[in-house]
C-alpha positions in Angstrom: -23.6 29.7 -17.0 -20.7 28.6 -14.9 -20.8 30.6 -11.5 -16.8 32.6 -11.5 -15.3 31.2 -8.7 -14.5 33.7 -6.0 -11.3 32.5 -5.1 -10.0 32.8 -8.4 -11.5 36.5 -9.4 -8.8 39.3 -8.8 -6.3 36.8 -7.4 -3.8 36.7 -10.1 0.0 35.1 -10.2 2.0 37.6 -9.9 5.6 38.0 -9.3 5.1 39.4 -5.6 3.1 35.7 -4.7 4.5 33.3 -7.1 8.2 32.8 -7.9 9.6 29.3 -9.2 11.3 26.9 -7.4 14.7 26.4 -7.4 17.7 25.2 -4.6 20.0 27.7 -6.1 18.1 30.1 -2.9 18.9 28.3 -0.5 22.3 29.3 -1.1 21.5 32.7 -1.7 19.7 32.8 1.9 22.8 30.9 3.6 25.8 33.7 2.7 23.0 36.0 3.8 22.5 34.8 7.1 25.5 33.1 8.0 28.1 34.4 5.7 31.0 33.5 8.2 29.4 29.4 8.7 32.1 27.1 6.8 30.4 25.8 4.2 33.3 23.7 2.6 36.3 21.7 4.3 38.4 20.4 1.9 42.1 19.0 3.8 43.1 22.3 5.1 40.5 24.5 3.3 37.6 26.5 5.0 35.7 28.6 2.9 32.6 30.0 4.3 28.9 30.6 2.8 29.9 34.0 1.7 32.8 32.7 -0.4 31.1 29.8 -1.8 28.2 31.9 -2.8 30.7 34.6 -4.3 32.7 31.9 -6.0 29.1 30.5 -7.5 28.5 33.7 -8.6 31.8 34.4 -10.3 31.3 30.8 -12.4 28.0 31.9 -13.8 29.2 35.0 -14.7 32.4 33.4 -16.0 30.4 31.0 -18.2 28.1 33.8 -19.5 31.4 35.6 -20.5 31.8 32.2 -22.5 28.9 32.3 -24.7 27.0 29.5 -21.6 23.6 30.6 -21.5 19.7 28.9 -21.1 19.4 25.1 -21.8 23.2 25.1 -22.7 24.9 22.1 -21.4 28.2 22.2 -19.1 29.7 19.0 -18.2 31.9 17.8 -15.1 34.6 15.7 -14.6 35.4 16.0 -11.3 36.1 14.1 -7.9 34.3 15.3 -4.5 35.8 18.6 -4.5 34.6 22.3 -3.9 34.7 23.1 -7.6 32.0 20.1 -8.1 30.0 22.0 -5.3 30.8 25.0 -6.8 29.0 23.7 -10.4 25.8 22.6 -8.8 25.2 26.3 -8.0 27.2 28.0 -10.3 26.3 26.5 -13.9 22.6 26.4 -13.1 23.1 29.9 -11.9 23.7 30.8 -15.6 20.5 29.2 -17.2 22.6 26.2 -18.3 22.1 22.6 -17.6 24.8 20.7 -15.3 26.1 16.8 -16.9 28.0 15.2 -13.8 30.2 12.5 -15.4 31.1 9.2 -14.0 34.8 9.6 -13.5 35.1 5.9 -13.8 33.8 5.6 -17.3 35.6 4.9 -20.5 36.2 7.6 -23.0 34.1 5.9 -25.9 31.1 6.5 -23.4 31.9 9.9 -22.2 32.5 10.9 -25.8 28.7 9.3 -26.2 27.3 11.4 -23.4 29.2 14.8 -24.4 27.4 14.8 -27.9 24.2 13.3 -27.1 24.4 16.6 -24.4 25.5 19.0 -27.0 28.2 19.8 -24.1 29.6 23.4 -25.0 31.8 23.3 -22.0 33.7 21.3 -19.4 35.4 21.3 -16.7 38.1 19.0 -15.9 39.9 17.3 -12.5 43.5 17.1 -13.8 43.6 13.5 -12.9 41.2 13.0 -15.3 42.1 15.2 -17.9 43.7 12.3 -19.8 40.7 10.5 -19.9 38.7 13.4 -21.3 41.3 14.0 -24.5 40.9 10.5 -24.8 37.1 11.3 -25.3 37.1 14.3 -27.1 39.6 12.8 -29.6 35.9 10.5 -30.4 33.7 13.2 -29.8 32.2 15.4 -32.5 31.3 18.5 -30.6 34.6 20.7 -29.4 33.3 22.1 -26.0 35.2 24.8 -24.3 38.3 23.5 -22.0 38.6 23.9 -18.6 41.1 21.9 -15.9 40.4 22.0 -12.4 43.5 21.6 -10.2 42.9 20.4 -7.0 46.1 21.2 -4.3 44.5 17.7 -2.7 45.7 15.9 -5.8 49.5 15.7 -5.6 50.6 12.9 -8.5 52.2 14.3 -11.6 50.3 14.0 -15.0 50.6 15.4 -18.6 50.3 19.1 -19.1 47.4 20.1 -21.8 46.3 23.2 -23.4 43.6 24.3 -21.2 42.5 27.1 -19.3 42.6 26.8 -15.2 39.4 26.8 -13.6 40.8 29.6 -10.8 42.0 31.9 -14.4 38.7 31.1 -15.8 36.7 32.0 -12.2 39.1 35.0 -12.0 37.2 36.7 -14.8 34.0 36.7 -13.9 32.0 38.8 -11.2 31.5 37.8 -7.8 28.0 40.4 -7.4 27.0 38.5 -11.0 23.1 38.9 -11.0 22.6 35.3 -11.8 19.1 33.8 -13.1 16.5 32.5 -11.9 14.8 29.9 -13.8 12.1 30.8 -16.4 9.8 28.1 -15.1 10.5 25.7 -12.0 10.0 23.0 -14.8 13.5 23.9 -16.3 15.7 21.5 -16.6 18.4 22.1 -13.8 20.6 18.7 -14.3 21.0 15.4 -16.8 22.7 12.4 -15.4 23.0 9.1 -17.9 22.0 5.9 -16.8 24.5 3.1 -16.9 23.4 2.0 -20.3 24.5 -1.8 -19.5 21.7 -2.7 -21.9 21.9 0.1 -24.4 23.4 3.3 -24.7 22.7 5.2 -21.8 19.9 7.9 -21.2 20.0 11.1 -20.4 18.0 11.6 -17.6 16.3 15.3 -17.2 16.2 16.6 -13.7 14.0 20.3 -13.3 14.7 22.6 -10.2 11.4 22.0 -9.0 12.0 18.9 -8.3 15.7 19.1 -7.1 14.2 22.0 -4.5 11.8 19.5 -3.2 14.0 16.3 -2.8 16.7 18.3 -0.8 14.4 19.4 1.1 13.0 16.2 1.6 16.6 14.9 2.2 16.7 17.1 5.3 13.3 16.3 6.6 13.8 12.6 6.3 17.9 12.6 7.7 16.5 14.8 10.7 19.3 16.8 9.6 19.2 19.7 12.2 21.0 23.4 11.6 25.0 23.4 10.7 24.6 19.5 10.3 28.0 18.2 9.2 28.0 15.9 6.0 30.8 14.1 4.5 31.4 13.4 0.9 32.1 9.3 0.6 28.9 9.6 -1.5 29.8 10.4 -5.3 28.6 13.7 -6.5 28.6 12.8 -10.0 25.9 9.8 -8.8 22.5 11.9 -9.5 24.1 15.2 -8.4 24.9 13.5 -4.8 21.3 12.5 -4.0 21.0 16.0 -3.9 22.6 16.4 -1.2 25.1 19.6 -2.9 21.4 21.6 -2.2 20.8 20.4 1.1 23.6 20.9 2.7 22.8 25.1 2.0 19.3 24.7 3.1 20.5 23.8 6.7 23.4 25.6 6.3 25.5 22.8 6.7 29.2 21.8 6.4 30.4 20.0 3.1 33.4 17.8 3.9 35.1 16.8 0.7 36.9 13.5 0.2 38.8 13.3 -3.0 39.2 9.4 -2.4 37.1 7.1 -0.3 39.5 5.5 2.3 39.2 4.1 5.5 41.7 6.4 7.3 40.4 9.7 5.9 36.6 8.8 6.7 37.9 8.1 10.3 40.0 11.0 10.7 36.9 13.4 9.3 34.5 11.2 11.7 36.8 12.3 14.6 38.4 15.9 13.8 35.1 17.6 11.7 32.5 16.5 14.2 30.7 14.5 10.7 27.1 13.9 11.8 26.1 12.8 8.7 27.4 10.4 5.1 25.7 8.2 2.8 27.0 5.0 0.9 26.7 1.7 -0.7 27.8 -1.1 2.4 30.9 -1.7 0.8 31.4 1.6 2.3 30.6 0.4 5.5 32.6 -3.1 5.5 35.5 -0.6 4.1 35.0 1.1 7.2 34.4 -2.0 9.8 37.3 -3.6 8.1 39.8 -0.9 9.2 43.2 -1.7 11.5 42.3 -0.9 15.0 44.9 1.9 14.7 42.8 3.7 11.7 39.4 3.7 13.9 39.1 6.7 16.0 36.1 6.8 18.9 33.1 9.0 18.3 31.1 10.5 20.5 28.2 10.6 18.6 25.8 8.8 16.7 26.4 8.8 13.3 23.7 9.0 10.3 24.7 6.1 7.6 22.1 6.5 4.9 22.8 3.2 2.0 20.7 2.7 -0.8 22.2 -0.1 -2.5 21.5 -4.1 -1.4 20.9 -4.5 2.6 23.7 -4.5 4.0 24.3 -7.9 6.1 22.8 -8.5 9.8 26.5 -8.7 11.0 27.8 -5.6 9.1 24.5 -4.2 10.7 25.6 -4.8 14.2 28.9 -4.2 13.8 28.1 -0.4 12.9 26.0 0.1 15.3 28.4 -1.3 17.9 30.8 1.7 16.0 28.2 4.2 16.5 26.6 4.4 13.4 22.4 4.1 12.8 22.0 2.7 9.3 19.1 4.2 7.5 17.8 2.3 3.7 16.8 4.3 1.5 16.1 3.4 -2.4 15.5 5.7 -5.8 17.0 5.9 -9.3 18.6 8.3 -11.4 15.2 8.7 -12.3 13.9 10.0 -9.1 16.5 12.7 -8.1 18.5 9.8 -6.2 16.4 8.7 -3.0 12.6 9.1 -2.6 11.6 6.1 -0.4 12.9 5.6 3.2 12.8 2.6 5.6 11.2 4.6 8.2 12.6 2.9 11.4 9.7 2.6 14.3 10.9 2.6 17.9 9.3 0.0 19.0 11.2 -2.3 16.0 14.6 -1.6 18.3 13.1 -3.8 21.0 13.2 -7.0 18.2 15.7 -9.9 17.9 18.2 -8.1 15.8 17.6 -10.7 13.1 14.2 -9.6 13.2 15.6 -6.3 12.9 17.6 -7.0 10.3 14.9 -8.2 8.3 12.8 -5.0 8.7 16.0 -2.9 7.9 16.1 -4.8 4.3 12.9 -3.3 3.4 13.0 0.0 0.9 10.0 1.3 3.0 8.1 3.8 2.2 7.7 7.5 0.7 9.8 10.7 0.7 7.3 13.2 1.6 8.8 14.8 -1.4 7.1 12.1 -3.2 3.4 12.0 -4.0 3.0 8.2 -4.5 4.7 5.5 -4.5 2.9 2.1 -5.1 3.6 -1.6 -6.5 1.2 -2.7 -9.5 0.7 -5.2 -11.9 2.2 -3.6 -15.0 -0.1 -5.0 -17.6 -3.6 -4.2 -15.5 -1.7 -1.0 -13.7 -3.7 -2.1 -10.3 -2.1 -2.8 -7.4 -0.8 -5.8 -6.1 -2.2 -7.6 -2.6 -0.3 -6.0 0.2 0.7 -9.1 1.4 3.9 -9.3 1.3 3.9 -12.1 -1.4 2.6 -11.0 -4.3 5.0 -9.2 -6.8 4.5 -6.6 -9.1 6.6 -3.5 -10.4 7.6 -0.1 -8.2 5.9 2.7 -10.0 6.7 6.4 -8.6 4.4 9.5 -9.1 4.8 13.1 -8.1 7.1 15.8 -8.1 10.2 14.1 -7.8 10.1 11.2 -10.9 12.4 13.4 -13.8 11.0 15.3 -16.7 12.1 12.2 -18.9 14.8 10.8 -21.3 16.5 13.8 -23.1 15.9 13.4 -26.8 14.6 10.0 -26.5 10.7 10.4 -26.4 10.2 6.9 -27.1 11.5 5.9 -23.6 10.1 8.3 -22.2 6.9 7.5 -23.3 7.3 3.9 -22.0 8.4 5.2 -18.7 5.4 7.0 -18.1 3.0 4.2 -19.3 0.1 4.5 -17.6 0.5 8.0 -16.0 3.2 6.2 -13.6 6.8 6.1 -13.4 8.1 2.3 -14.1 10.9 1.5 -12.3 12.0 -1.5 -13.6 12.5 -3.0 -10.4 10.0 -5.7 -9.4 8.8 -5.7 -5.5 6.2 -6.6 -2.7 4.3 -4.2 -0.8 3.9 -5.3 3.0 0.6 -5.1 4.7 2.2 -1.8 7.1 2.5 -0.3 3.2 6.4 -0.8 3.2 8.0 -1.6 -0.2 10.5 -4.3 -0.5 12.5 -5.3 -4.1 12.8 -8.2 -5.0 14.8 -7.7 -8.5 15.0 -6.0 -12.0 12.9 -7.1 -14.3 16.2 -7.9 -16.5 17.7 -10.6 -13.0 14.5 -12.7 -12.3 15.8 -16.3 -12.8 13.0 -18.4 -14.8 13.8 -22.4 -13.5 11.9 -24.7 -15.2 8.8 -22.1 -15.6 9.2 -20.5 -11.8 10.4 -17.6 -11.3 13.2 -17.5 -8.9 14.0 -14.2 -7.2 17.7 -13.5 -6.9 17.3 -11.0 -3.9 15.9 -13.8 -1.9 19.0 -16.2 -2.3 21.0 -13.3 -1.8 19.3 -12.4 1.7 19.6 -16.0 2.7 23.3 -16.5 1.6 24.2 -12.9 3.6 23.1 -14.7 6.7 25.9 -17.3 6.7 28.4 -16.2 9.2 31.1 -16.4 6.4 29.4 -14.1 3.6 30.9 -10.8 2.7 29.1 -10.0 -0.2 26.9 -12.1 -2.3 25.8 -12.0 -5.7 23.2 -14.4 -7.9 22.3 -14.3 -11.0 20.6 -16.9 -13.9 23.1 -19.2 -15.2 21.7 -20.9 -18.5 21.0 -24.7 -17.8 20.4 -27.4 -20.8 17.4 -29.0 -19.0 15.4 -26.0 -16.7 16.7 -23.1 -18.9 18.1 -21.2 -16.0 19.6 -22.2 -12.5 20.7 -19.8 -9.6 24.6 -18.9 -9.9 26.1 -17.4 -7.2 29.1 -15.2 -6.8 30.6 -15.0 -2.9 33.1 -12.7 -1.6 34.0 -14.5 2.2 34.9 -13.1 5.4 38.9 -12.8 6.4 39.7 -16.2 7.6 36.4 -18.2 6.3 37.4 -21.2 3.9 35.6 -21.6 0.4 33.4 -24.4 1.5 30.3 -24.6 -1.5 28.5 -27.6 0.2 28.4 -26.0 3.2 26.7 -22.5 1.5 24.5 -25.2 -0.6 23.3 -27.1 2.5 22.7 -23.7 4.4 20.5 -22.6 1.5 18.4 -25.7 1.2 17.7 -25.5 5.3 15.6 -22.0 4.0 14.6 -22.4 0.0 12.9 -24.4 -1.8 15.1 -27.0 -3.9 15.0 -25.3 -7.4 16.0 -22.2 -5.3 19.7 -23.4 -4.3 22.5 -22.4 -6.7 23.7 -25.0 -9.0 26.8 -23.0 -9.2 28.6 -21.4 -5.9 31.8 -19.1 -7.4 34.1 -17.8 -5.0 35.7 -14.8 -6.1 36.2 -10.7 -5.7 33.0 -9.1 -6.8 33.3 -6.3 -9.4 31.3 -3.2 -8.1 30.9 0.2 -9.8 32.3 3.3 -8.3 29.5 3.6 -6.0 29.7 0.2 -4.9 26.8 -1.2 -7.2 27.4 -5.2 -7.7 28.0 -5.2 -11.6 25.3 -7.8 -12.4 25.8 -7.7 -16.3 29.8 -8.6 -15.9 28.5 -11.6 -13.5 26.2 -12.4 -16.0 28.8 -12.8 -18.4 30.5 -14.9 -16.4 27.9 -17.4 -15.7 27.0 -17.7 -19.1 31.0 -18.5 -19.8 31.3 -20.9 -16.8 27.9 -22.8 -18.2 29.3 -23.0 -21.8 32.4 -24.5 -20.3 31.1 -27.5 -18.0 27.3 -28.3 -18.0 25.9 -28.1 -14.4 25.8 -31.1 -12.3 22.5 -31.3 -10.5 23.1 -31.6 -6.6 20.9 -33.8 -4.6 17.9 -30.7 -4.2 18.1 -30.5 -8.5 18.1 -33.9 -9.0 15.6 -34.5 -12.0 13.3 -36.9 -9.3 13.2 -33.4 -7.3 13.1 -31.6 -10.0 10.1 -33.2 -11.7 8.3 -32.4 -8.0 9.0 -29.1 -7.8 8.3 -28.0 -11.3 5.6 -30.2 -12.6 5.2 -28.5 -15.5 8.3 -28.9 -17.2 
């Protein structure tokens, strides 16, 4: 017979030790502490921690009134404003289940992402309001009406038959005794996926997990007490990294910005003391890019966290120069937003700064929020050689990787092969145990049977002195299948020179490596400043279909025969 363990005998759950996790207390604890700290700025609003948690309060109470209850879904269409911040507490505070909607979608997909949410509710930015008729008129569910009008937003559009979000707030009470969760596993959140290959997925987010990666946020940012954070960040993009939840746990100050410009970001860098804002580097370039007259001196460094492509060395120095410490950090949707960080070692600021720069395009390594992180082979599910070389695929594991795809088991299933999460993405890992991407999956370029990682070209074309932004992706080729193609935004002033670009990349790639195609044009990004991949795609396969590449000197078939003996 199995001895009882002590530890275990008379030592119960109950609810005096154990209470589910959930970020809706750190606001709770913040009104009560400091219920006079502002928590929101928003052009010449202050509203403190005691009026943002009433306000929260008086939502969930006003949804309740409207039938909102557990696992309901409320949807948002809104831009960075106080009533967004106002939903991340506010709807979960009723048992529902916040949807944050791209405002920079079409109404055929928002009418998609309403009914595959069963949304009962929404609430509406005016500015968008059009856009949301537009997807209801496709929509089969009827959801509740509610428009949001923000004194920030001054242009004139359409009136519609809805109720105001202050009537609607109006009726509910502000001592509302809102719910916890029944389980930290409840689902707190769903954001979609871009669905470029598909229709998107719904991506289920629990509080547990949202408690731990704001928390996490704070630990990794070193983001001290009453840090100031400003909104150039999205919070429809996976419920602002979850940053809406941090910000309370530090009792922090929001700063909203409706629209991300140069001269606001500087004005708010200057007048609201920002310590803190996250990005893609089109952010940053925005920034850097700026008339002399729009910069204003800070006297402070400034956290920049990005998690999108690494930003250029120059773009690099040049924030720095401005003040600014860049931070990489890399996640999905899938992964509350960030759970790996390029954890910077002192002893790295003493490099060349190209050597820096190289480091600083690394994803690094894990969240402490995260229990593993890891780069395998996906068809053995071992892990690669940390050497730097060898790829494989990110796989996540712990407490922060999403419940799954909401009414899509299938994917979900396939997600979780393995008893990892699959990212999708395909990586190194370095011998210090720091991650580094190398693609998707869907973007390796397959040249005459090698495998040609777009990153790589990418890194090497960012380099050239007259490189904005780069993107490259396959263009198909009659004789090797695919080829590099490669998309350039330049620097003001630099002339379109492809030779030039094409003799800079063959000084560092192999031969089959250097794009047959060099496109000079504006590169379309998505309203985080993602490089859309899938429009470039497009394009390459158009241009290719149009005039067959011409094989330059490096993809000449005498070369080519060398380099890819195989074919």
């Amino acid at each position: 017979m199995k001895k009882a363990n002590p530890y275990d005998t008379g030592l119960d759950r109950n609810p005096a030790n154990y209470q589910p996790l959930t970020p809706l207390t750190f606001l709770e604890r913040a009104a009560s502490v400091f219920p006079d700290h502002t928590a929101i700025v928003h052009g010449v609003l202050r509203r403190s921690y005691a009026d943002f948690y009433r306000r929260s309060r008086q939502l969930a109470s006003a949804l309740t009134q409207a039938g909102i209850g557990r696992s309901d879904t409320v949807s948002a269409l809104l831009a960075n404003t106080p009533a967004m911040l106002e939903c991340h507490y506010g709807v979960p505070m009723c048992g529902a289940v916040l949807h944050s909607i791209n405002t920079r979608l079409d109404a055929a997909i928002i009418a998609f992402q309403l009914d595959h949410a069963g949304s009962k509710l929404v609430i509406v930015d005016r500015e968008f309001m059009s856009l949301m008729q537009d997807a209801l008129a496709l929509a089969t569910v009827k959801p509740v009406l509610i428009q949001y009008d923000d004194p920030e937003f001054t242009d004139q559009t359409v009136a519609v038959d809805a109720m105001d979000y202050e009537i609607f707030l109006s009726g509910g009470a502000p001592d509302f005794p809102w719910l916890m969760p029944d389980d930290e596993w409840d689902a707190i959140a769903i954001n979609y996926t871009s669905g470029t290959t598909g229709d998107p997925k719904g991506v289920v987010s629990h509080h547990r997990g949202a408690y731990l990666l704001a928390q996490g946020n704070a630990l990794t940012a070193s983001m001290p007490k009453h840090a100031v954070y400003l909104w150039t960040l999205p919070m429809f993009h996976c419920n602002g990294w979850c940053f809406p939840w941090t910000l309370s746990a530090i009792i922090g100050t929001h700063v909203c910005l409706r629209q991300v410009r140069a001269e606001p970001i500087w004005s708010a860098l200057a007048n609201e003391g920002v310590t803190h804002l996250c990005g893609a580097p089109i952010v940053m370039s925005l920034m850097i890019a700026a008339p002399a007259a729009v910069k204003r001196d800070i006297d402070r460094n400034v956290q920049f966290f990005t998690a999108a492509a690494p930003p250029p060395e120059k773009l690099l120095a040049d924030m720095k120069t401005a003040g600014f410490d860049v931070v990489h950090l890399y996640g999905l949707t899938e992964t509350y937003g960030p759970a790996v960080v390029n954890d910077w070692h002192d002893s790295w600021s003493n490099l060349p700064p190209a050597q820096q720069a190289r480091l600083k395009s690394r994803q690094g390594v894990r969240y402490l929020a995260l229990e593993q992180l890891d780069v395998m082979d996906p068809e053995t599910m071992t892990p690669v050689p940390r050497d730097g070389q060898t790829m494989g695929e990110v796989m996540f594991r712990g407490n922060v990787v999403m419940k799954g795809y909401f009414c899509n088991p299938q994917a979900t299933q396939e997600a979780f092969a393995g008893g990892w999460f699959h990212s999708g993405d395909l990586g190194v890992m370095h011998p210090d145990g720091y991650i580094q991407l190398k693609d998707r999956s869907k973007d390796i370029i397959i040249s005459g049977g090698e495998n040609i990682s777009s990153i790589e070209v990418e890194e090497v074309l960012y380099r050239h002195p007259d490189v904005a932004v780069v993107a490259v992706v396959a263009m198909p080729h009659d004789r090797w299948g695919e080829t590099p193609c490669a998309f350039v935004e330049l620097c003001a002033d630099a002339e379109p020179n492809a030779d030039q670009l094409r003799d800079w990349c063959r000084m560092q790639l192999a031969g089959y490596k250097v794009p047959g195609r060099i496109v000079f044009m504006p590169i379309p990004r998505t309203t985080t400043g993602k490089i859309q991949k899938f429009v470039l795609r497009e394009q390459a396969r158009a241009l290719a279909a149009k005039v067959a590449p011409s094989l330059s000197p490096d993809t000449s078939e005498t070369a080519a025969k060398k380099l890819h003996p195989a074919g």
